[in-house]
DRENMAR-20555 format. One line per field, with one value per residue (C-alpha): x, y, z; chain. Coordinates in pm, 1 decimal. Example, Ala and Ser with C-alpha at 12.3 -4.5 7.8 and 13.67 -1.06 7.14 Angstrom:
2
c1 <- 1230.0;1367.0
c2 <- -450.0;-106.0
c3 <- 780.0;714.0
ch <- A;A
end
This chain:
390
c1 <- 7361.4;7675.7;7397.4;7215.3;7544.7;7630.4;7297.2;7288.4;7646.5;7540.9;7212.4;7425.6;7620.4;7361.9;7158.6;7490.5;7442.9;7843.0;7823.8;7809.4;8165.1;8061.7;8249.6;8279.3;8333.4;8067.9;8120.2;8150.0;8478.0;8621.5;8811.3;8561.2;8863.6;9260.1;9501.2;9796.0;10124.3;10108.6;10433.3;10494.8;10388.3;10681.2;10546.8;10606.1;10561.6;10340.1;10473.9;10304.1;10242.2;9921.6;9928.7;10097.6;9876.9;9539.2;9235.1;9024.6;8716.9;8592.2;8305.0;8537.8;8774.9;8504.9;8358.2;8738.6;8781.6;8459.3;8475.1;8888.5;8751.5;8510.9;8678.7;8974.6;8721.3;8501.1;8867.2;8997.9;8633.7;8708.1;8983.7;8834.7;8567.6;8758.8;9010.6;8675.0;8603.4;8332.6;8431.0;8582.5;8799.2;8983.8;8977.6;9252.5;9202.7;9280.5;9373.0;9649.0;9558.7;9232.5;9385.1;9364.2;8990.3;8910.3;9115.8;9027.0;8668.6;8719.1;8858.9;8578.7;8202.3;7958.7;7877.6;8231.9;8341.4;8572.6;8748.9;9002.0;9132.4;9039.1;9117.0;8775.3;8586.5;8735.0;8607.3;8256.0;8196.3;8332.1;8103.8;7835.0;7812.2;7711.2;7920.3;7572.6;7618.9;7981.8;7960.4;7705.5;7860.3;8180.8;8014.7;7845.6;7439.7;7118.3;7165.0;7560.1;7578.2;7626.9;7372.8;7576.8;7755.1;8053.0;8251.3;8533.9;8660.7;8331.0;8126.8;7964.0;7779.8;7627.3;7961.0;8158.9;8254.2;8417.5;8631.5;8796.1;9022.0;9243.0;9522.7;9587.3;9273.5;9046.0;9279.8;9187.5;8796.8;8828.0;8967.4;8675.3;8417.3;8629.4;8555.2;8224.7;8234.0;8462.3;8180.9;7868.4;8044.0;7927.2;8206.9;8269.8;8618.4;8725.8;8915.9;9123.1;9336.5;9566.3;9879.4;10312.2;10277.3;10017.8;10207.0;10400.5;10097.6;10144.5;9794.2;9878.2;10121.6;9861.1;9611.1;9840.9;9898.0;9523.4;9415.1;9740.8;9605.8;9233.1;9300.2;9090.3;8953.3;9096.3;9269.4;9504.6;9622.7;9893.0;9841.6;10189.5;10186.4;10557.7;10479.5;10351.1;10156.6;10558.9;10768.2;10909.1;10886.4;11292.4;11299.1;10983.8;11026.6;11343.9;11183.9;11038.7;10913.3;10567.4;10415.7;10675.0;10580.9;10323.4;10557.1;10406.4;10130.5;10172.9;10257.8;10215.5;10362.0;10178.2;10190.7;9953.8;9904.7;9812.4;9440.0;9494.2;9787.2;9557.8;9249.0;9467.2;9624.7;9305.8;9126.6;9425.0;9420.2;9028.5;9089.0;9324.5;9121.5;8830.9;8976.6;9007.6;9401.3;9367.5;9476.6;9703.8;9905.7;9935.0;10110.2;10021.6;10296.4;10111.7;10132.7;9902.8;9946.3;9796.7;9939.5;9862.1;9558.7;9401.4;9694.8;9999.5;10095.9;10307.8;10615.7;10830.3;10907.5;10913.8;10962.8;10748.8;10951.2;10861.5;10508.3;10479.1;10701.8;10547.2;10221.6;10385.3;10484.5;10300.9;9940.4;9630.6;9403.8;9711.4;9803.3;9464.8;9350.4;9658.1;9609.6;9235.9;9379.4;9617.1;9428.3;9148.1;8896.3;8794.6;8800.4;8928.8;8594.5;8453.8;8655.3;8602.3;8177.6;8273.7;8459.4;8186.4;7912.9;8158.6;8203.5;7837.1;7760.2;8051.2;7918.1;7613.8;7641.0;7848.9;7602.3;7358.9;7599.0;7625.3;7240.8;7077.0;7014.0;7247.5;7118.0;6924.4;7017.9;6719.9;6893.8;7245.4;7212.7;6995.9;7118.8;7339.4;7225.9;7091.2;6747.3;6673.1;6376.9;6432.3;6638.6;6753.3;7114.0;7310.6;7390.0;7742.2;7591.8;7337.7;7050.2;7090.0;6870.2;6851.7;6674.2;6847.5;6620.3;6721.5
c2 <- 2443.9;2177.0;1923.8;2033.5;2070.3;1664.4;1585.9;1724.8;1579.7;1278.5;1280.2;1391.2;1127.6;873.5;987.4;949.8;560.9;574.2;481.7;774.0;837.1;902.9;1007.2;855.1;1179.9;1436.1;1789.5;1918.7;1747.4;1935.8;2303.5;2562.3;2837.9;2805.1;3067.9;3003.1;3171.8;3262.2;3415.6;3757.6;3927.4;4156.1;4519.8;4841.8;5186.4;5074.7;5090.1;4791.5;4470.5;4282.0;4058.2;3690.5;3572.5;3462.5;3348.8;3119.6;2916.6;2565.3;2695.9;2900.4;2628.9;2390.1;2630.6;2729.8;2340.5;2265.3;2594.3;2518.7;2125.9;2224.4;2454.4;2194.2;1920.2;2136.6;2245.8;1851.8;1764.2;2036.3;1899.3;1540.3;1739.8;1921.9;1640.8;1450.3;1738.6;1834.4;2143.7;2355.8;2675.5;2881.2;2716.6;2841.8;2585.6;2694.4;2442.7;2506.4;2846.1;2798.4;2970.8;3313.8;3368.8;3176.3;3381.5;3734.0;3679.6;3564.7;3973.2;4129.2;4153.9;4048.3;4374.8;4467.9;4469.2;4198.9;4191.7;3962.4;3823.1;3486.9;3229.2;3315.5;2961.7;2969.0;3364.5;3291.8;3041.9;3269.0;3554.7;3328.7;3159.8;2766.7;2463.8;2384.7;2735.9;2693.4;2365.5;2490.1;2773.1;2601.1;2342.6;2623.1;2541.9;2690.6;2668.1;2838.2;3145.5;3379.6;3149.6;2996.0;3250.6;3327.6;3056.6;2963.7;3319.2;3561.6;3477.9;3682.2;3742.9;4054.4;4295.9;4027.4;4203.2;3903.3;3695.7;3878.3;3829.5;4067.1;4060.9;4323.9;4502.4;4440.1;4680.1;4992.6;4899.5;4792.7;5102.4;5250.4;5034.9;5229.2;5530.4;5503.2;5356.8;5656.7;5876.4;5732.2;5753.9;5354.2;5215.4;4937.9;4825.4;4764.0;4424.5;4426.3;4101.2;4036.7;3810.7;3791.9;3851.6;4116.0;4277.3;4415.1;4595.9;4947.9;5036.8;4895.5;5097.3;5400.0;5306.4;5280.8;5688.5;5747.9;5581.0;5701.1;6044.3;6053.7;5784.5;5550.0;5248.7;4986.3;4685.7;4562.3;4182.8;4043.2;3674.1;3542.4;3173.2;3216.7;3170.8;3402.3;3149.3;2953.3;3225.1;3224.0;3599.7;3609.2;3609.7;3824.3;4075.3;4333.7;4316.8;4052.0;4238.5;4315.3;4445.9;4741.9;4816.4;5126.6;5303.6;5602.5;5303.8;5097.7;4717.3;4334.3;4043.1;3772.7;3351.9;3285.7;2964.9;2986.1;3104.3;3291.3;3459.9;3564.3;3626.1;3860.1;4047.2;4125.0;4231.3;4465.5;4636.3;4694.7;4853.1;5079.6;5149.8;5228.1;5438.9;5700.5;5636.3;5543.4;5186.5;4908.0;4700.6;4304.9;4026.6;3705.9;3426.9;3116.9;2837.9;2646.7;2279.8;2265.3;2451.9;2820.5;2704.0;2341.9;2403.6;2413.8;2072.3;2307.3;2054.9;2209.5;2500.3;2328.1;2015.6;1794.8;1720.3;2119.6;2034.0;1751.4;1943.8;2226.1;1993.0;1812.7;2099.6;2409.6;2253.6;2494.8;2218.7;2009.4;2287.5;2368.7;2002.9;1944.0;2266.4;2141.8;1819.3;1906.2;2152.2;1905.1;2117.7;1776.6;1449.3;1292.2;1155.8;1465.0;1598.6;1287.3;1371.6;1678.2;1509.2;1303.9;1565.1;1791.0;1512.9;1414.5;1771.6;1792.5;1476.9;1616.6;1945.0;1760.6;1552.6;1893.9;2041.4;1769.6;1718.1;2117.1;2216.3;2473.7;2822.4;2842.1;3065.6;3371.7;3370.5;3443.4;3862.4;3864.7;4067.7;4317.4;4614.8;4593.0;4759.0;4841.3;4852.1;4576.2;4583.0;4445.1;4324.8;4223.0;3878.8;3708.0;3927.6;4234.0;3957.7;3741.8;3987.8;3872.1;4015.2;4146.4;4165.9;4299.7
c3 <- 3825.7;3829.7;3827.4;3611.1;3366.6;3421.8;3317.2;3028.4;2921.6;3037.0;2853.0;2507.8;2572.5;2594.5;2295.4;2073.2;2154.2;2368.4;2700.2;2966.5;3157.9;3506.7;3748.2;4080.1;4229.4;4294.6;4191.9;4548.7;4570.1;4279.5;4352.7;4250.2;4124.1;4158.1;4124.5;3833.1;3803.8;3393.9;3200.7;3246.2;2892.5;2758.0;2767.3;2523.6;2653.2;2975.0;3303.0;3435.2;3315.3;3263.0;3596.0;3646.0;3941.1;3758.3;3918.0;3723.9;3848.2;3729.2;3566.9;3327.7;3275.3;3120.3;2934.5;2777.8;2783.3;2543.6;2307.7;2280.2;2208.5;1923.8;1742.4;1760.6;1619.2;1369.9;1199.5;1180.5;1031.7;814.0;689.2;605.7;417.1;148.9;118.5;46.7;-224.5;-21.5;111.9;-189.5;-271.4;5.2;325.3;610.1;938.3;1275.3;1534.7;1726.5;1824.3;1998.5;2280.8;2127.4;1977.9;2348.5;2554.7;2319.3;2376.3;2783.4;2786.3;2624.3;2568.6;2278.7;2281.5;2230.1;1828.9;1649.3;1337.3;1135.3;795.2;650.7;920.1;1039.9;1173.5;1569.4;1586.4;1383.2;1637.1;1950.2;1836.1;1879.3;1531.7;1571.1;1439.1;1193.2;1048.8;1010.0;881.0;627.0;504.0;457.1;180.8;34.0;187.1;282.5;642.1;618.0;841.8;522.7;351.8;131.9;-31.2;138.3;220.5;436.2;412.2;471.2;759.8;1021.3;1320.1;1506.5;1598.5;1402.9;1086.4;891.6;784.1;544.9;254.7;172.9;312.8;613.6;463.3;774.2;990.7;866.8;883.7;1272.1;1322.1;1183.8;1429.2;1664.5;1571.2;1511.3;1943.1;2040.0;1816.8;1986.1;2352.2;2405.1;2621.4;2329.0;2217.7;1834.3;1797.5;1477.0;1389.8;1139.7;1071.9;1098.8;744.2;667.3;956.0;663.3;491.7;505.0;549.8;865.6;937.0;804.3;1065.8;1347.4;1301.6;1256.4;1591.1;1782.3;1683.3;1721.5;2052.1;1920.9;2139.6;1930.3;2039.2;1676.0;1782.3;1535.1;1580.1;1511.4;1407.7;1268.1;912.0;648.6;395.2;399.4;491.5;853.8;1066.9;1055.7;693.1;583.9;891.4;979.5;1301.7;1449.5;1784.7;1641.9;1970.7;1886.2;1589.2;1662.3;1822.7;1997.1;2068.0;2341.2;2324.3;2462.3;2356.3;2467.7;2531.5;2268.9;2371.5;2709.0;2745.5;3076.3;2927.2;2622.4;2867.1;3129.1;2834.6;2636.1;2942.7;3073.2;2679.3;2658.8;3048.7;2875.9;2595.7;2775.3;2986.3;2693.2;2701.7;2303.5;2118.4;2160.8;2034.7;2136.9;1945.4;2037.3;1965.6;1849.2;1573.9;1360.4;1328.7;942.6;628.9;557.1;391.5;202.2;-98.1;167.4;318.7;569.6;569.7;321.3;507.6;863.7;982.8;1147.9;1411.7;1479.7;1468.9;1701.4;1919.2;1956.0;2005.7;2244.3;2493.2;2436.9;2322.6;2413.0;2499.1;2661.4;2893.1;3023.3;3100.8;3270.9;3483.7;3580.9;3676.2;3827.0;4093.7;4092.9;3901.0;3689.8;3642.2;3341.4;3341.0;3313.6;3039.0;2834.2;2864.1;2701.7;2463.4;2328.3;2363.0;2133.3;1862.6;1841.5;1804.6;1486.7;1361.8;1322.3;1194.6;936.7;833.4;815.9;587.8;337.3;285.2;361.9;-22.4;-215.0;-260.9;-544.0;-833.2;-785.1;-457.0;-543.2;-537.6;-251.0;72.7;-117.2;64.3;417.3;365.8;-10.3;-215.0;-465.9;-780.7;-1087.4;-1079.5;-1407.9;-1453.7;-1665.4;-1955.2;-2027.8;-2060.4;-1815.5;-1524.4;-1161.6;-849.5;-496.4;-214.9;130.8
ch <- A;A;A;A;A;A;A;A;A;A;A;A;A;A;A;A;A;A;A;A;A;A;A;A;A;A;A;A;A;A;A;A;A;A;A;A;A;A;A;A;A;A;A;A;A;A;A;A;A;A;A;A;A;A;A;A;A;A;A;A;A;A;A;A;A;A;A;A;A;A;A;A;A;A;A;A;A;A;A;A;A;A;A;A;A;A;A;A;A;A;A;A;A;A;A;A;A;A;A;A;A;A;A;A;A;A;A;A;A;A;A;A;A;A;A;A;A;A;A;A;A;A;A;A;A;A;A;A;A;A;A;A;A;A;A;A;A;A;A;A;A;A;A;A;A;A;A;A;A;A;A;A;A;A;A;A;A;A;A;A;A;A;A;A;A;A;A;A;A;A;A;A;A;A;A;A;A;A;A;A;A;A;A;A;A;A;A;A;A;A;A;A;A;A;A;A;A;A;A;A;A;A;A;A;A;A;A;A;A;A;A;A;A;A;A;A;A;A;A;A;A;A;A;A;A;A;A;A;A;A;A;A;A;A;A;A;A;A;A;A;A;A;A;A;A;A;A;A;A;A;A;A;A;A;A;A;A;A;A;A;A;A;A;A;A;A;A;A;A;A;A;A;A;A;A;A;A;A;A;A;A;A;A;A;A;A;A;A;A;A;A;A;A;A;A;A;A;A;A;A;A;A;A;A;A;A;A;A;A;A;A;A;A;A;A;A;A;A;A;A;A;A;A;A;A;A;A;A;A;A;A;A;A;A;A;A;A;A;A;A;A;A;A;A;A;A;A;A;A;A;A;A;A;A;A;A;A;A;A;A;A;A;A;A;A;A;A;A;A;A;A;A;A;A;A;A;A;A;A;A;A;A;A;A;A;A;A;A;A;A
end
């Protein structure tokens, strides 16, 4: 299966025209799973903590190296686009916190249910969204994963509800995935994510009492990157110990940007919810190397020296390269195929998304219901008549 894994790197490497990195090792040499000491998350209400001696094997680590690597590179190509006016409107990038939608999904199933507000790419492409549909939507084609219509903000995938974009709004509707799992009896988890600063929302605060009561088996993940659009957590926030913050429900706070931190965490909250013990709470503390969104250059309210500091000690993709190297999981060789197969593969999708044709305009109110006869729909004016088909 290793094998069969180098060839194809190899043979993606090759096609791009680069020159395949081989290494002079064979993969028998390589550790096939390590064990890692990870920081102790701080707990609320729970007894026992989520534990600090991880296992993880090489197979896992690659496969958290090249989805961590992607969504890294599809968000900097992202960038290049709409500062080429390609890519227009909203868009809200997220490297820098690969580690969470990577280490979320490495606790759950696709079968389990995810949620969260409108820094959606990293999750789209988790939930099993590719980097061509991403791509596609985000310039507004054909070939986008919404088809062209929703954007940076509103993309989805089966038990991937969005990409959403008001703020804090997507709470309250994960928490109603997770009653409609706690309903049907299927064993499924409700993911619901949200930001420092909808953290504030009081339908937040609403839905906390609702699942507390009814024990719902939803998992509500604050992803705290620090800064609300420009306004640091100590300014915006009484309290900044967001785990806390359901109070009869109980808490994590979590090393956001450690993957086996986020992965042991997430799995030791669905056990809990699955168990019929009802929701939790988890904050995971994390940053974001860009602006709040395209509009913020996200150096008036930090420094940079905070950037590249934070970049230089406490990088997601840093941290878990070092730990494969370090227990001699993989070669540098290795992770540099991986490297080149994930560029070609952003290089391409790129070049998808600036040539697959726009939607056309008998197109636009297509899909409004999910199985409907057709119908008329209303145009700009009473005139102007336009089709929806399911």
């Amino acid at each position: 299966m290793l094998t069969n894994i180098s060839n194809v790197l190899r043979a993606c490497a090759q096609r791009n025209g680069s020159v395949a990195l081989v290494s002079a090792r064979t993969y028998a040499d390589f550790t096939t799973e390590a064990s890692f000491e990870i920081k102790k998350c701080d707990i609320h209400k729970f007894e026992e903590a989520p534990a600090t001696e991880v296992v993880m094997t090489r197979d896992e680590g690659l496969k958290y190296y090249r989805v961590m690597q992607t969504i890294r590179r599809m968000e900097l190509k992202a960038d290049q686009l709409y500062k080429q006016k390609i890519i227009r409107g909203f868009c809200h990038l997220y490297d820098g916190q690969e580690a969470c939608a990577v280490g979320i999904e490495a606790g759950i199933n696709l079968t389990d249910h995810l949620i969260t507000a409108y820094r959606a790419h990293g999750y789209t492409y988790t939930r099993g969204g590719t980097v061509k549909q991403i791509m596609s939507e985000l310039t507004g084609r054909k070939g986008g994963i919404a088809k062209g219509k929703g954007g940076s903000m509103h993309m989805y995938t089966k038990n991937f509800y969005g990409g959403n974009g008001i703020v804090g709004a997507q709470v309250p509707l994960g928490a109603g995935v997770a009653l409609a799992c706690q309903y049907l009896e299927n064993n499924q988890v409700s993911v619901s994510l949200y930001g420092d600063g909808a953290a504030n929302q009081g339908q937040i605060f609403e839905t906390y009492n609702m699942a507390a009561l009814w024990k719902l088996p939803a998992i509500f993940i604050c992803e705290n990157n620090r800064y609300g659009m420009g306004t640091s957590v100590e300014r915006s926030a009484a309290s900044t110990d967001y785990y806390k913050r359901g109070d009869y429900i109980p808490g994590l706070r979590v090393d956001g940007m450690d993957v086996l931190c986020v992965r042991e965490a997430t799995k030791f909250a669905a056990d809990h919810c699955r168990a019929g013990k009802g929701p939790v709470l988890m904050e995971l503390q994390t940053y974001r190397y860009h602006g709040h969104s395209m509009s913020d250059p996200g150096v008036s309210y930090r420094t940079r020296e905070e950037i590249q500091e934070v970049r230089g000690k406490s990088d997601p993709i840093s941290l878990l390269k070092d730990r494969m190297l370090n227990n001699n999981m993989a070669s540098i060789e290795e992770l540099k195929e991986i490297d080149v197969s994930v560029r070609k593969e952003i290089e391409d999708a790129a070049q998808f998304a600036t040539t697959d044709p726009e939607p056309p305009l008998e197109e636009l109110c297509n899909h409004i219901f999910h199985d409907n006869s057709p119908m008329e729909v209303r145009g700009v004016n009473p005139w102007t008549k336009l089709k929806s088909v399911s």
